[in-house]
Each structure stands twice: as structure tokens, then as C-alpha cells.
N, C-alpha and C positions, 0 to 999 in steps of 0.2 A: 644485528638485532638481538641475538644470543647473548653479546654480553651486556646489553641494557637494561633485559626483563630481567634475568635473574638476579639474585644477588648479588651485590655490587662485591668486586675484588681488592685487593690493598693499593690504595690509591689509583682505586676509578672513579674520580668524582661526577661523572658524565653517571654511570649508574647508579651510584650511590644518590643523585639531585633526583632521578627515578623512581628509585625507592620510597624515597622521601613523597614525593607527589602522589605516587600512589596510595601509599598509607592516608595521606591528607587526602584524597577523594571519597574513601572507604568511610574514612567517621567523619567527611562532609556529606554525606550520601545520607547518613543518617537524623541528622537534621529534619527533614520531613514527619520522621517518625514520632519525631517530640510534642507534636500539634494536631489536634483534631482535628480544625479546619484547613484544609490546603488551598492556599492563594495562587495565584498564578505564578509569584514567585518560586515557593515551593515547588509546586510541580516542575517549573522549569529547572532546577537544580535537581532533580531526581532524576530528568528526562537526560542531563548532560552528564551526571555523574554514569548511571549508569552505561550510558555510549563509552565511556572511557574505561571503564570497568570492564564491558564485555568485548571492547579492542584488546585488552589485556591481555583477556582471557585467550582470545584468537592466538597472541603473538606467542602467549607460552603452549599453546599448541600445537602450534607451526614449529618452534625452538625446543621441543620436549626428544627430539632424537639427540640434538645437538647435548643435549643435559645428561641425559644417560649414557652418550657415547657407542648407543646402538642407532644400527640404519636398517633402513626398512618400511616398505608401507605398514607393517602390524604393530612397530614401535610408536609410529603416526597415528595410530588409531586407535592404540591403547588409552592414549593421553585420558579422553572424555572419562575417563573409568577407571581414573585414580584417586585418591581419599578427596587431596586437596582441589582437586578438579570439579568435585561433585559438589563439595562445600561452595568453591566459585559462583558454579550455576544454580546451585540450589538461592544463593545467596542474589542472584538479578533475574530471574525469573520472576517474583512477584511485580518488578519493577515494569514487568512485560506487560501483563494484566491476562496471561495464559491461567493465573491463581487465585482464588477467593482472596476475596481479604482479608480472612483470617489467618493465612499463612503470609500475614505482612510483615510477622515477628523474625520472619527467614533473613529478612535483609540485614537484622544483626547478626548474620556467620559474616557479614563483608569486615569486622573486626577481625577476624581468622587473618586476615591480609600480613597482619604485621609479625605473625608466627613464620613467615618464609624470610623475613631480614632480621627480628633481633636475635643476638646470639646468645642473651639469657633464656627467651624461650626456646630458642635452640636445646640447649640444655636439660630443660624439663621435659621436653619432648622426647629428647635421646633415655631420661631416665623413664618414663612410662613404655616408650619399648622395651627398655633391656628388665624391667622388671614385670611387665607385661603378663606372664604366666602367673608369676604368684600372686598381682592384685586380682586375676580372676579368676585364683583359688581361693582368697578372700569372699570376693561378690557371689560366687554359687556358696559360699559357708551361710554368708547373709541373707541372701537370696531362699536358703531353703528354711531357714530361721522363721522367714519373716511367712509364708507359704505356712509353716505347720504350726504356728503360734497363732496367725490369724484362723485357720481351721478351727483349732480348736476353742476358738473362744466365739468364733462362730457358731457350732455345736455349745459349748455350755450355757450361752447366752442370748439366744435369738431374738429376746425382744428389745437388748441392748445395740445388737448390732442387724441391720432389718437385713444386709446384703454382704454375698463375702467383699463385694469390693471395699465397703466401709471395714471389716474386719481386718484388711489388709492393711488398708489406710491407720488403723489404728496401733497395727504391730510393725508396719514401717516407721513412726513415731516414737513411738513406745522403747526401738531398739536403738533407736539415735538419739534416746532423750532427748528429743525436746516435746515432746508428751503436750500436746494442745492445751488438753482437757477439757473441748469440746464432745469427747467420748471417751466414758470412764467405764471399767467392767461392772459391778457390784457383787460379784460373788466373790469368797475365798481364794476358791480355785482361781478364777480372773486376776483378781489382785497378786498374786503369789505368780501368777506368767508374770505379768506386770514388772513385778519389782524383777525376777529373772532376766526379762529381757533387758531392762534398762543395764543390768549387770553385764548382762552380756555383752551388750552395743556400745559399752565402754572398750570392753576388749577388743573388738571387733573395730571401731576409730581407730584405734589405735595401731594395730596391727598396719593397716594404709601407711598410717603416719611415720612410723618408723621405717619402715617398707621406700619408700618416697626419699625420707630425710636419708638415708644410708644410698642411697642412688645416686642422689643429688652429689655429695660431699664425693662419691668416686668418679662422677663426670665434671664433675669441677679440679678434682686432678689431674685430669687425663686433659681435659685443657687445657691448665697450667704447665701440663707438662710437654705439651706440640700443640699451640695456638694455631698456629695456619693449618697443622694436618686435619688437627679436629674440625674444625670447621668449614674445611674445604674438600674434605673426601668422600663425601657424599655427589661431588657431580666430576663421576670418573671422566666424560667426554669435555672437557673445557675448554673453549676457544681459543687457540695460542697466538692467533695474530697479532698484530697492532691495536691497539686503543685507539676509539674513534680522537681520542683527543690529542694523540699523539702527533694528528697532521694539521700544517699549519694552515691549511683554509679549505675551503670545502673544495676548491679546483684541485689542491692536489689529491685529495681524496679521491676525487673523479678520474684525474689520470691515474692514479696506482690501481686501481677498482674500476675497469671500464665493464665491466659485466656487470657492475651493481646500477651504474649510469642508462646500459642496455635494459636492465629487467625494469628502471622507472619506466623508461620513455614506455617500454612494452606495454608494460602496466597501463598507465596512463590512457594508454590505447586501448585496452581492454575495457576500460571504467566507462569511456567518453560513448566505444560503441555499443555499451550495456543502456546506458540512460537514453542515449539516442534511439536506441529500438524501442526501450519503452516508450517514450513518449509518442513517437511516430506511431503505434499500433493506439495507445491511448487516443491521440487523435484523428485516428484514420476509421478505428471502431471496428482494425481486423481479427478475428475469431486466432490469429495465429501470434505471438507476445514478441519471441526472439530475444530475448532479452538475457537470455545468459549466453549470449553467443561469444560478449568478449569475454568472461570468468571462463568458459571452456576453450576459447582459442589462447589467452595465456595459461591452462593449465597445459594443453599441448606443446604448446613452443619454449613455456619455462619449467614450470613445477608445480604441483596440486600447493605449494605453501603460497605461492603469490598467487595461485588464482582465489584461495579464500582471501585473500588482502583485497583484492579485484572487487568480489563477492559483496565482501562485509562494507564494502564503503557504497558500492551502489544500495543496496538495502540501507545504510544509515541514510542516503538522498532518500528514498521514499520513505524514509519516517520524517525528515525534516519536512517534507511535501506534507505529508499528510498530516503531520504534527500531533504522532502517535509513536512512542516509543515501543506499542508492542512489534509496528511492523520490523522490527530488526528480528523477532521469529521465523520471520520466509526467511531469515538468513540462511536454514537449514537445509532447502532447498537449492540454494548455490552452493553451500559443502559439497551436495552428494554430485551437483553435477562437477566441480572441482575435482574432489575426488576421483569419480568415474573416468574423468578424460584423463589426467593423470596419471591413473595407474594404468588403464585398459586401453587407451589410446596418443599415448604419448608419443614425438617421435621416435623414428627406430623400432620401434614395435610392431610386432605384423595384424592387420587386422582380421579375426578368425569369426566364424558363425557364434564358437562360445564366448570371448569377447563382447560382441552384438549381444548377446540372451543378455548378460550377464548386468551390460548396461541397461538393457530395457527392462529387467527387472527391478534395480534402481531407482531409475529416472523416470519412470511409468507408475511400478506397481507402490516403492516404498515411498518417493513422492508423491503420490497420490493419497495414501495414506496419512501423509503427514499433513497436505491440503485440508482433508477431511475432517480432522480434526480440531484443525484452525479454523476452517469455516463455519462447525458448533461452537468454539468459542468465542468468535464476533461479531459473527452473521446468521446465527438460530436455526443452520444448517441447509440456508440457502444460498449458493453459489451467484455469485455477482459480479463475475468478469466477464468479459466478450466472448462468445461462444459457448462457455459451461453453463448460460440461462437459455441456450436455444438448444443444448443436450438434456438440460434436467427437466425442460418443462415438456420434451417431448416425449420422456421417457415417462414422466411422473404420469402423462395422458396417458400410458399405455397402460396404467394402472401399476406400475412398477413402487415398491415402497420407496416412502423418498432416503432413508439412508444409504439404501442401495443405489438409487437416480442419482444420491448425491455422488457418491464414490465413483458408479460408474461414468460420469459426465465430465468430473474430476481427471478422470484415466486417462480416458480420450481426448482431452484439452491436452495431458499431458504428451500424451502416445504423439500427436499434431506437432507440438512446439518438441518435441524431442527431435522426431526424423527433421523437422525444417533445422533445426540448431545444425545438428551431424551435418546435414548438407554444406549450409553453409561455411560453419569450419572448416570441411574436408576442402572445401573449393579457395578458401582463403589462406587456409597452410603451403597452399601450395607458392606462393607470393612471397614468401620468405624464405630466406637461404639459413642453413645451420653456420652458426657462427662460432670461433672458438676466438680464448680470449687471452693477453697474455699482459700483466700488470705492467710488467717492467721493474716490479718492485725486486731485489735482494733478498737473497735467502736469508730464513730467517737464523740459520747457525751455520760457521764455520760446518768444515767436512776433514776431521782428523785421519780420516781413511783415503782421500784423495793425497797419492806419492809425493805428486810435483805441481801442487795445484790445483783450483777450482773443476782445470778441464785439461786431462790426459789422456794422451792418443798413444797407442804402439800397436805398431805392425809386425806381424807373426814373421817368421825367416822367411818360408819358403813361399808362401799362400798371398795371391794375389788375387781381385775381380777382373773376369775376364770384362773384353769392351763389349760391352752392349747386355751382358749376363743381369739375369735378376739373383736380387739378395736377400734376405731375410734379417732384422732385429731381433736380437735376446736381449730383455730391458730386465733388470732385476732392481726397483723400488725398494731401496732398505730404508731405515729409521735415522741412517748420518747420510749416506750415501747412495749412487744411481748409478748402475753398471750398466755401460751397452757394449754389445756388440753387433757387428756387422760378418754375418754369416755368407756363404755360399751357400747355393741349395742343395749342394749333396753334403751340407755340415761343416765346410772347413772355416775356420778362424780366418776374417782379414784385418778388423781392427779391434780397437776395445777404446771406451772412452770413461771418463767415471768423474761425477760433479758432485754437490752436494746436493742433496735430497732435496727439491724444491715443491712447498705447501701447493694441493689440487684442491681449491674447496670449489664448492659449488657456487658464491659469489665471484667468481671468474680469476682469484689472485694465484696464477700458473704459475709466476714468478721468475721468466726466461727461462721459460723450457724451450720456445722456439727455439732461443739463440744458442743453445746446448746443441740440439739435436741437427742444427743447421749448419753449424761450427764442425762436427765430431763427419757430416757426410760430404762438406766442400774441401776439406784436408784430404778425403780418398777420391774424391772427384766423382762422388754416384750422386747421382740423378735424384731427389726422392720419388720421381714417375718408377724407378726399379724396385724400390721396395717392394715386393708381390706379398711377404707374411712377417706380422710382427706376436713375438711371442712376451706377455706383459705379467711379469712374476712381480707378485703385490703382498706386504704382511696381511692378514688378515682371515676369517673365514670363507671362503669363496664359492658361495652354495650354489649360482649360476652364473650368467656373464654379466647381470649387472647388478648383482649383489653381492656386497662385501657386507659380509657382521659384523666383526669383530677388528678393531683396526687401533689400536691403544697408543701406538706410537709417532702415527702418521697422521698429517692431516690432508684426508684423501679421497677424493670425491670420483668416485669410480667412473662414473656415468662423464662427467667432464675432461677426466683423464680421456677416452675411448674417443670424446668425441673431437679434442687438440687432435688426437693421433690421426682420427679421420681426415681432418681438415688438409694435416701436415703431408699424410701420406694417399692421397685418394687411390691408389690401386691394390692396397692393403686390407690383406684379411685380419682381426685379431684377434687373438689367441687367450684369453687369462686363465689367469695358474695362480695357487696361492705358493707364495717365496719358498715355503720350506718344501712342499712337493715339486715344484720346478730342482733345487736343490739336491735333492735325493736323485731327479732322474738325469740330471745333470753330471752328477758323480756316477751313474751307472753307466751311461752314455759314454763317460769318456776320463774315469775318475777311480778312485781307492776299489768303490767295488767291484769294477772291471777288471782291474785287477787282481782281486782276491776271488772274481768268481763265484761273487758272492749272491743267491739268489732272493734269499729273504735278509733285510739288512734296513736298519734304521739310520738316517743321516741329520744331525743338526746343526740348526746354523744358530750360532751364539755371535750376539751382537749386538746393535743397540737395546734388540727382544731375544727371547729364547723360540725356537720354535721348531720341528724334525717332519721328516718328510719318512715314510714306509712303504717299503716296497715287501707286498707276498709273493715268493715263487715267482719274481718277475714280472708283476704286476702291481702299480701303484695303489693305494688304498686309501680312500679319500674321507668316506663316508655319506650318509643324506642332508647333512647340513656342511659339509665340505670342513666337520672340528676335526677330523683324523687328526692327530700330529700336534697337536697344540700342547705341546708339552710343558710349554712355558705358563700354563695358567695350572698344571700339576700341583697342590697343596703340599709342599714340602716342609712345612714350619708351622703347627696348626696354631702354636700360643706365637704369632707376632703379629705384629700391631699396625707390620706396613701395608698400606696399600697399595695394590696391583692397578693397572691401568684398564684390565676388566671390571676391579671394584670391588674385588675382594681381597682377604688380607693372605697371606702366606703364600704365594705363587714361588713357584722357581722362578720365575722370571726377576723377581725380586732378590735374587741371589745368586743367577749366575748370568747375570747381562753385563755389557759393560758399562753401564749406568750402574746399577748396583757392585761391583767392584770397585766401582773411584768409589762408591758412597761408605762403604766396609770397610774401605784401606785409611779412609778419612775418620772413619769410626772410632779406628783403632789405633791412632795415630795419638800420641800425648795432648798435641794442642787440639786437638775435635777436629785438623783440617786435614794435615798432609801434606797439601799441597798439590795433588796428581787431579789431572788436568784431564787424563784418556785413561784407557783402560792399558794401554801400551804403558802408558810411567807407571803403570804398577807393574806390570809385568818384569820391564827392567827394574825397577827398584827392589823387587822381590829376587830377580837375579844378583845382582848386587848386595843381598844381604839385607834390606832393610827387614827390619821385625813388622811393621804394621803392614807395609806390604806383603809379606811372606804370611801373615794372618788372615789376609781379606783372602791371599790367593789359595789359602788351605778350606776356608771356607767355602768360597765359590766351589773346588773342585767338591769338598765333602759333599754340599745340594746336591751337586750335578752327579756325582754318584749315585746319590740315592733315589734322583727322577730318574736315573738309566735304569736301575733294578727295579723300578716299578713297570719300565717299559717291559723289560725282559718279562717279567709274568705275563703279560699279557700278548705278546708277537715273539717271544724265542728267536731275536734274528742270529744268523751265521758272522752279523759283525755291527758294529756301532762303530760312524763315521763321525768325524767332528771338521763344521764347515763354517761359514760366515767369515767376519771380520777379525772374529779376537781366536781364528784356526793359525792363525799367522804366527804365535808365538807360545803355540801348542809344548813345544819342548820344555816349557815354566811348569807346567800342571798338569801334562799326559800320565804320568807316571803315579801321580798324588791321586788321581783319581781313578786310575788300575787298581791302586790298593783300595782304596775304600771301596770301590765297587766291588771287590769281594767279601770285603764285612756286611755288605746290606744284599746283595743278590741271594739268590736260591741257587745248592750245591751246584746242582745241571746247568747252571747258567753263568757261572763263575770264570768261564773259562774262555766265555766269547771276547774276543780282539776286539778293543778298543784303539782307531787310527784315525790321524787327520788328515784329512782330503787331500791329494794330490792337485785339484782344482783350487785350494786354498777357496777366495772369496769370491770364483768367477762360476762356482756349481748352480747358483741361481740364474744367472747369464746364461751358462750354457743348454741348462735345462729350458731356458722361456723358448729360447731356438730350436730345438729340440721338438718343443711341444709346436712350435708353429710349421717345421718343418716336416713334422706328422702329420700335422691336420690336415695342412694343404695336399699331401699328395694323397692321400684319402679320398678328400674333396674333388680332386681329378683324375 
């Protein structure tokens, strides 16, 4: 669905036919507005444009983490109360009839539409931000002009101008020349502002104008000069699957995608038992609704984004019912219960008393709320469903004011159909099994990091699983590649296996992860019943067990990962860790810094991302949103122009990954290519002598110097480890970057040992082990 709303990509013609319909809705929409009298016709083209409009709006709702590339319920929630968001809504609310009709004029912002697809307004867009400050150093210059010009001609002339509003009116004119001359001063003094201003307000045009036109002409460069970057770097999170149009019918879409096939039918089921409750209470005339029972039972078993999908289609049936396009406003009402089950009660979650508050504040007090004042704007603030007229007319007897009878009757209706909703979900969750999903689809990139193929296995010399012994998983998720190993529980090595990185999204394309992880434990002959702890080192920021932030390289859906591993391993506990802190304790565990003894010591793992794990005194260091260590989003390059996969420009990661090395060596190579394929052919070809090779590789190490003496200010460690994928051929650039790190370090720090791990690319493996072999015995 992400890549349909937004803006269509280079030869997606599936979104781009999207784009196109939408735009044609928006200035068909408007149509109505051109005619005084509204026919039946009209209205019904108003009624249908705008259902399509505020589906729209839902879908880039729901798709708005996917855009930015953050996850998160606060990314989810942000959306409502972003420029363009506002404009949406502002722009189908009249349509509602929630608005006077005077604010009919709003429905012309639904032209705004076509400023998120074309790439000329693109441009004019980009020049009003980047000039942004100085046109509203401009408009306060005007702005106080127009303020002290009209004062005073207010004071010189009061019977000319009766109020300061007209005075104002007169010198906002006055300074734009185009001077009405419906109101003219008549004194000296007046005339003599007069002609000033109009002097002035030339300059003052003008100043915008150039201001604008010199913007313009430098984002039309920067265009011309990277088309795809410019206009596609604004959505760092971008969906890298397949194109819906890439499969040849919709059956095979279904088999590659059986978790997308699962959330319809779920769906479906959610919709049928939503309408079904209402009407059964409709006809039954019970004081209790039920009716968001399936929006809250698929926000539990799938995700708060389908159950508004659930939500929004049942409220579009009772606007077609009632053939009323305001009732698509209760939509807001299935949000929050969406929302609520979702975040506070989804499964896997524990259910707690603050949990309970938190919902019934909600779904009681904010709903109620919202009721309230939908029922002043339809119904003249008298409540007219089943049971809220046998609360408000007993209350209103009580002598109770009726805004209050309204609200509180409202509450109670709601307080009613809340606890009956909870009930009945809790009792119908329970009838469904967790399901995990596995496409069958083909990764989506080769694994240049995998030895001898897709999927390698070797077994340690001496170190075997005893018969019947329980084992432990160290899984380390990189951005090419997927190391596992198969631990003993007091820590020894028995296997190791390593495939390409296979996509975890949330619409279920796992892409034979089973067959990996089923393949890598029938080779040693374990059980997966023995698995007892799996330890799951992930790029990303990792602020609790089912939050990842930050993930620029992977596409990885934390929550879906955990729940495969469930599936796979049911007698497993697990463990998550972000990659580059598993990495660091991995090396300490059993690595460079155990052998140097080193207590305070930073370790990074360079590889398809940059990233470093730290350890103080022997203690990892994580922080409150789990960014310790993210060294790879360090600004090392403040004037370049690349963009990072967090989304902004100058990262280290953009200069010392092995993505950015093929891309430098290719830079600097005569013909713009190279030829190098990995970060490995540069490496050799810089051994070898090549020059562009031997440039990109002086480069990467020069960054990586200089993000290491930024670290050193701030952690003093006793050593700097270098670990990941591209540690392997550490002997090209160890040296290059000894020295530069002492041109950019501070004296005292000059002197700390720079090594590469002894673990080479298995310190994140052995750390996830590490960490799961911790926990659990903790745990018992």
C-alpha cells in the first residue's frame, strides 16, 4: 500500500495511474463549488469524491512510518499534525457538514493534492524552505511598514479613515501599489506617506522576487545535476520489495504474500462482525452497540493500521445507510478504539490496571467527548441512540443541566459498550492461534559475505552438543548477511551458519527464513524443542523489546521477526540486542578486548552500515533511547550532499560502509564506474595498486579517523576495535587510519590502539549468545 499512495517511483506505473486518479478526484471534487444550486447530482459527486479523499487520507496515515523510515506508535500519531495532513483535513471536513458554510471555500486546499506528485512544484516548494528565513525577514519589514504607516494616517486623518482597520486596509494597498482609490488621504502629510509607500512597496516586491527567482534557478541545478537523488531523498524509509506489478497475477501475489492474503480474510472478518453487531442492536433496540468489536479484535491480532482500514469501511456502510456523508466523522471514534487495542492491548502484551486506566480514559472519557460534540452538531444536543435517551432524560429530571446530561449519558453509553467490547474480544482472541508466515519468495540480494554460498555450516574442532543438552542461538541480522550460531549453555561454539539477509516486513514476506534456520539445525541433528534461549542482534536503535527506531538498512519488522522465532522455537526465550552492542560484548566475551584487558574500549562494526558498541569499566552503555553507539549517523562531512538512510546528509556511514566505498572507488575511477562489485574488490584492487581504489580506500579510512576522535572526546576508551564484515581485510587500511587518527585526535588520546577483532565478523553472533546466555541464567 506504501508504494501506491505515495509518490509514484521510476517506472511504477501502478502508482503513478494513482496519482493520476487522485489528483482527477480533488478538482472533480470541486465541481459542486462552481453552482449555487446543488442537484442530486452534485451532492452525490461530493458525497463519493470526498469518501475517496478521506480513504486517502487514512492510507497515508497508516503508510506515514513507512515514509519517514521511523517506527513507532508516536511516528503513527504524529501523521494528523503535519502541514500537509492538516490541509487534507481541513480541505474534507466541510464536505462533512461538521462546518458552516462559509468555510465551503476550504474544499479548494483539496488542489494542494497535486503539490505531493508534480516535480516542478516540488521545486518551488524546496525554494520557499531553503529561502524561508529571509522572505520572513522581508514580511516583518512589510508587515511593520504597513502597521506604522497606517497609525499614522489614522492619527492625521480621522475623518478620512473612521477605523484603524480601514487605515490598514489603506496602507496594505498603498505599499503594493495597487492603491484602490476607494480611499484617498487629503492632507499633505497623507499624500507625502502615500507616495513613500508606494516607493517603498516597489522595493519591497521586489526584494521576494529576486529572493524566489535566485532559489529557483539553484534548485533547478541541483536537479539537473542528480534527478533521482533530488527528488527522491526526501522519503529516507522506501519500500524495497517487489512492485505490485512485477507479479504475474494476483495468485501469485498470494502465494509470495500469504500474510497479506491472512490480514484480508482477517479483515473481512472484522468488517462483517462490525456491521453485524450494529444492525442486530439496531434491531433488537439493546441499550448496548458492540460494534467495534471486529475494528478492536483485528487491531489485537493484527495491527492498529488494519484495524482503521476495518473502522473506516464500516462507518463508510453507515453513511451509505443513512446517505449522509457526515457520518464518516464517528470514523474517529473507531481510530481511538483501533489505536487503544493496538498499542495497549495487542498480543503479547501484558495486560496491567495502568493499561485498563489508560484505555478507559480514551474510549470512555475522549470518546465521550467527541460524541458530545457531534451530537451539538446534528442533533441540537440531544442524544438519539438506544440507551443514552433513557440516561439523559433521567438525568435531565434530576434537574441536571443538559450539556452535562448530555455528556454524562454519552459516558455511560460509552463506559457500557467499552467493558461489553473488552469482554468480548478477550473471550474471542482466545480462538485464534499466532501465526507466523514464510513467502517462499528469494532474497531480495545476493550475500557477497557468505564463503561458500547461500548457506554455511562449520563445526568447531573440539566442541560438540551433548545428546539430549539444551542450546542457545546467537543470530546477528546484518544489512548483506545472517550469522547464527548454535551455542552450548555454558558458551562453547558448535556450529555457525551464515545466508543472505532475508526482508522481515510486517506484511509477512520472511523470505525462507524457515528453510535457513531448519536447514543450519537438521545438519547438527538438534531438536528445535532444545533451543531454551535465543539471543537476536538487529541494526537499528533498540529502546525495548519491540522497538526498533532506527533501521536504514534492513527491512525489518521487529515485532514479526520475534514472532517466526516463536513459532519456530516454542521453548525459547528472546533476547534483543542492537548489532553493534551484542558486537562490542562479543569481542569482550571472547575477542581483541579480552585480550588486551581492555576495560573501557569501543568496537565497530563496518559493513554494509557503520555502527560501534561501548563498553565503560566493563559495562555496556546503551543509553534511553538505546542511540549509544550509532556512530555511523556522526556528521563527518557537513557540505555533502549525500544522503544518509536516516535522511540526513554527511553521516559517516556514507563514507566508511561498504556501500559507500564501492560508491568512492567508482567516483574516482576515470570512467564514473570501476567496476567493483563489493567492498572486498576494492580492497584487493587497492592492494594491487589500483589508484581509484587506493583513493576511495584512503578516504573511507581518512572519515573513519575522524569519527574515531570524535568518539575518543567523549568515552577515552583503552582501545578501538574494528569488527563486522569489511574487519576481514583490515591489513588494506589499519595503518592509513593509525595515522590520520592522530592528526584529528586530542594529544591524550593519540596514543590509544587501534585493532581488528579477533572475532573478525562473528563478534555480533557471539554477543547475541552471550546476551541470551545471561539473561536466562538470571532468569533461573
Amino acid at each position: 500500500m506504501f508504494e501506491i499512495v505515495q509518490r509514484a517511483q521510476p517506472g511504477d506505473g501502478l502508482s503513478r495511474a494513482y496519482d493520476i486518479f487522485i489528483v482527477f478526484v480533488a478538482f472533480a471534487s470541486l465541481v459542486p463549488l462552481m453552482f449555487k444550486e446543488q442537484d442530486t447530482l452534485l451532492t452525490m459527486l461530493d458525497v463519493v469524491t470526498v469518501y475517496i479523499l478521506f480513504f486517502d487520507y487514512i492510507m497515508r496515515w497508516i503508510t506515514h512510518d513507512f515514509k519517514t523510515g521511523k517506527k513507532g506508535w508516536k511516528t503513527f500519531a504524529k501523521y494528523p499534525f503535519t502541514p500537509l495532513a492538516i490541509i487534507d483535513l481541513l480541505a474534507i471536513l466541510p464536505s462533512l457538514g461538521i462546518l458552516p458554510q462559509t468555510f465551503r471555500f476550504l474544499r479548494v486546499l483539496r488542489v494542494a493534492k497535486i503539490f505531493r506528485y508534480s516535480k516542478n512544484l516540488m521545486i518551488v516548494t524546496n525554494v520557499l524552505k531553503s529561502e524561508r528565513r529571509t522572505l520572513l525577514a522581508v514580511l516583518v519589514v512589510a508587515i511593520a511598514y504597513i502597521f506604522v504607516s497606517g497609525l499614522i494616517m489614522f492619527v492625521n486623518e480621522p475623518d478620512t479613515f473612521n477605523t484603524f482597520f480601514v487605515a490598514l486596509y489603506w496602507a496594505t494597498t498603498a505599499l503594493t501599489t495597487v492603491g484602490y482609490g476607494d480611499i484617498a488621504p487629503h492632507t499633505d502629510l497623507g499624500m507625502g506617506i502615500s507616495m513613500i509607500s508606494s516607493l517603498f512597496g516597489i522595493a519591497v516586491i521586489a526584494l521576494p522576487a529576486g529572493i524566489i527567482t535566485g532559489g529557483f534557478l539553484e534548485e533547478v541545478r541541483k536537479s539537473q545535476e542528480d534527478r533521482v537523488a533530488y527528488f527522491h531523498s526526501a522519503t529516507p524509509g522506501m519500500y524495497k520489495g517487489r512492485s505490485l506489478g512485477s507479479y504475474a497475477s494476483v495468485g501469485a501475489y498470494a502465494k509470495a504474500h500469504p500474510k497479506v492474503v491472512f490480514y484480508l480474510k482477517f479483515m473481512v472478518l472484522g468488517i462483517v462482525l462490525d456491521i453485524v453487531l450494529y444492525n442486530l442492536a439496531a434491531w433488537s433496540g439493546l441499550p448496548l452497540w458492540l460494534d467495534t468489536a471486529g475494528t478492536a479484535l483485528v487491531a489485537i491480532m493484527l495491527e492498529p493500521a488494519a484495524a482503521l482500514i476495518v473502522g473506516f469501511v464500516n462507518n463508510m456502510y453507515l453513511a451509505v445507510v443513512f446517505q449522509n456523508a457526515g457520518n464518516l466523522l464517528y470514523f474517529a471514534l473507531s481510530a481511538i478504539v483501533a489505536l487503544v487495542y493496538g498499542i495497549l492491548f495487542a498480543r503479547g502484551r501484558k495486560i496491567t490496571m495502568r493499561s485498563i486506566g489508560i484505555a478507559l480514559v480514551f474510549l470512555v472519557g475522549v470518546s465521550a467527548v467527541i460524541s458530545l460534540g457531534l451530537c451539538y452538531a446534528f442533533d441540537g444536543g440531544v442524544p438519539t441512540t438506544a440507551g443514552t435517551v433513557d440516561y439523559f432524560g433521567l438525568l435531565a429530571g434530576w434537574g441536571v443541566p443538559a450539556p452535562i446530561a448530555c455528556f454524562c449519558a454519552l459516558a455511560f453509553d460509552k463506559l457500557v459498550d467499552a467493558v461489553g467490547v473488552f469482554v468480548l474480544v478477550m473471550g474471542a482472541r482466545r480462538l485464534f492461534k499466532p501465526r507466523s508466515f514464510d513467502s517462499g519468495e528469494a532474497a531480495d540480494a545476493p550475500c557477497p559475505e557468505c564463503e561458500d554460498g547461500p548457506d554455511v555450516l562449520r563445526k568447531t574442532a573440539d566442541e560438540s552438543l551433548e545428546e539430549g543438552a539444551d542450546a542457545v542461538l546467537g543470530i546477528d541480522v546484518g544489512g548483506t548477511s545472517t550469522k547464527i550460531g548454535v551455542f552450548t549453555e555454558d558458551g562453547k561454539l558448535v556450529a555457525r551458519s551464515t545466508f543472505a539477509t532475508a526482508p522481515v516486513r510486517a506484511d509477512g514476506s520472511s523470505a525462507k527464513l524457515a528453510e535457513a534456520y531448519q536447514m543450519m539445525l537438521a545438519r547438527n541433528g538438534v531438536a528445535a524443542e532444545r533451543i531454551c534461549a535465543i539471543g537476536l542482534a538487529v541494526p537499528g536503535m533498540v529502546a525495548a523489546e519491540e522497538s526498533l527506531k532506527l533501521c536504514p538498512n534492513v527491512d525489518l519488522d521487529l515485532r514479526a521477526y520475534k514472532a517466526f522465532l516463536r513459532a519456530e522455537f516454542p521453548r525459547a526465550t528472546i533476547h534483543v540486542i542492537n548489532d553493534a552492542d551484542a558486537a562490542v560484548l562479543g569481542d569482550q566475551w571472547a575477542g581483541s578486548a579480552r585480550e588486551f584487558g581492555a576495560s573501557t574500549f569501543a568496537l565497530l562494526t563496518l559493513g554494509t552500515g557503520v555502527g560501534a558498541g561501548v563498553v565503560v569499566n566493563g559495562k555496556l552503555v546503551t543509553g534511553s533511547n538505546g542511540a549509544v553507539g550509532e556512530i555511523g549517523h556522526l556528521c563527518v562531512e557537513p557540505g555533502s550532499d549525500i544522503v544518509c538512510g536516516c535522511g540526513r546528509t554527511g553521516c559517516l556511514e556514507q563514507f566508511a560502509s561498504s556501500r559507500a566505498l564501492v560508491r568512492m572507488a567508482g567516483e574516482f575511477a576515470s570512467d564514473g564506474c570501476g567496476g567493483y562489485e563489493s567492498a572486498k574488490d576494492v580492497f584487493d584492487a587497492a592492494a594491487a595498486g589500483d589508484k581509484a581504489a587506493k583513493a576511495a580506500v584512503e578516504r573511507f579510512a581518512d572519515r573513519l579517523a575522524f569519527g574515531l576522535s570524535q568518539v575518543a572526546c567523549l568515552v577515552d576508551p583503552d582501545l578501538f576495535v574494528l569488527g563486522g564484515g569489511m574487519a576481514a581485510s583490515a591489513d588494506v587500511y589499519l595503518e592509513t587510519i593509525r595515522e590520520c587518527y592522530k592528526r584529528y585526535a586530542l594529544e591524550v588520546c593519540r596514543k590509544t590502539p587501534i585493532v581488528a577483532s579477533t572475532l573478525g565478523n562473528d563478534c555480533g553472533m557471539y554477543g547475541a549468545a552471550y546476551r541470551a546466555i545471561r539473561e536466562s541464567r538470571v532468569s533461573h
